[in-house]
Every structure is written in C-alpha cells, then in structure tokens.
C-alpha positions in Angstrom: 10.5 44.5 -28.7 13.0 43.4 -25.9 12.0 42.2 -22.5 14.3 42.3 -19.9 14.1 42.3 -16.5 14.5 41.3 -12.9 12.1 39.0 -11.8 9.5 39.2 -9.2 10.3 38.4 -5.4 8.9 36.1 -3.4 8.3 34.9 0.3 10.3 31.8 0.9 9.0 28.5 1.4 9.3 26.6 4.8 9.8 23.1 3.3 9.8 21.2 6.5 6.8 22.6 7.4 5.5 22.3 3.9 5.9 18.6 4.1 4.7 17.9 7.7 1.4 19.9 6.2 1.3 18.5 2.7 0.8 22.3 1.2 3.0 25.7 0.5 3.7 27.3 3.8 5.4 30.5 3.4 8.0 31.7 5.7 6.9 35.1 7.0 10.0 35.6 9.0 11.7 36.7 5.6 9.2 38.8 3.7 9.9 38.7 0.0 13.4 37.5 0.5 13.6 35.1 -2.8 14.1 36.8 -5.8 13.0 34.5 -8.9 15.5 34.1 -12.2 15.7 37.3 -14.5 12.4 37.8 -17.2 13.1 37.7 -20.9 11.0 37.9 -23.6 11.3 38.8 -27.5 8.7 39.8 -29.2 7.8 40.4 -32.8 5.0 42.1 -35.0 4.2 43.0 -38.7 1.4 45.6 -39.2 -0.2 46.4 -42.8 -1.9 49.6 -43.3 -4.2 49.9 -46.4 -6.3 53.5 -46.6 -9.1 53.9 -48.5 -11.2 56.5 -49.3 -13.8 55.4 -46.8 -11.5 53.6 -43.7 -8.4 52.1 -42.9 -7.7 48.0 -43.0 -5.3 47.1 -40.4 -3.9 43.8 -41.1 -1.5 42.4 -37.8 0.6 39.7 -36.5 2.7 39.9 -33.4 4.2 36.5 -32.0 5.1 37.0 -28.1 7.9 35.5 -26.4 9.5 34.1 -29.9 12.4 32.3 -28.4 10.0 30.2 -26.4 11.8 30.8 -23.2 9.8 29.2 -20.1 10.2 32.7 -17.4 9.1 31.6 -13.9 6.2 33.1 -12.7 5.9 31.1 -9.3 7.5 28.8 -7.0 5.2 26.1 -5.3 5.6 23.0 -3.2 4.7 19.8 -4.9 3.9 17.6 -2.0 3.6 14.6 -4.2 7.3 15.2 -5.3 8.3 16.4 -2.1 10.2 19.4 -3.3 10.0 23.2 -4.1 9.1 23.8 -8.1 8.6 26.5 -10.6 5.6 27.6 -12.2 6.2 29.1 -15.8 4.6 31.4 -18.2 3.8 30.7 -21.9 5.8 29.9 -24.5 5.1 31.3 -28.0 1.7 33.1 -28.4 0.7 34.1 -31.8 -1.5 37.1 -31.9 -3.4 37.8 -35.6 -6.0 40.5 -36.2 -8.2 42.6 -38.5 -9.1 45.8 -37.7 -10.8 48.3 -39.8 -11.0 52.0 -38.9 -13.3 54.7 -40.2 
C-alpha cells in the first residue's frame, strides 16, 4: 500500500514571542496558515491462509512505513535551541500476528 498525501496544517508560531515566554505561542492572527511537508508512507504485508476442517490459521506480517521516512507530525519551539523544530512519526514498524478463526 501507497501513502501519499498533503500534510496537515498548522497555526504558525510567533517566535519572538515564543522566546520572550520560553514556550510555543501560536499566532492566531493566521489560523492554520502553515501547511507541513507532504506524508509518505509504503507499506508492505504477507498473509498465509491455512483451512482446516475445524478453523482457519491466519499467519501475517505487515512492516509500515518500509522506507523509513521520518513524516512531520508537528512543529514546536525548542526554547533551549531557540528555534522552531519538527516533531516526526515512526520509522519502520513491524506488525506480526496469529490469528485463528472458527
């Protein structure tokens, strides 16, 4: 499975007042005005069916995100670096299970 799309948006940050106040302050003149980079993900997934007379083993793997790409989530400000960063999602995520079905 492909992921693509465009990103969340986001209320800009005020970084002169962030820095007088040490925390995030948003600017609320421009509502949502900061659109974040582009989300892409690829995932991946093997499924292995086995009936039998009784029920169904379900044997699965699916890895998320397989390229490992970092997509920003959020966008903070860091008052120790005194500057406007990203927040990311997960990397690679492995998913196995076992499921049996009667």
């Amino acid at each position: 499975k492909v992921l693509w799309s465009g990103n969340n948006r986001q209320t800009p940050i005020n970084e002169r007042i962030s820095e007088e106040v040490g925390f995030t302050w948003l600017d609320w003149s421009l509502p949502y005005d900061v659109r974040l980079n582009n989300y892409f993900r690829l995932d991946l997934g093997f499924k292995y069916i086995r009936n039998t007379v009784r029920a169904t083993h379900v044997f699965s793997i699916s890895i998320q995100n397989v390229t490992g790409r970092l997509n920003e989530m959020n966008r903070y400000w860091n008052a120790g670096a005194g500057e406007v960063q990203s927040e990311t999602q997960f990397g690679i995520l492995p998913n196995f299970s076992y499921r049996i079905e009667f």
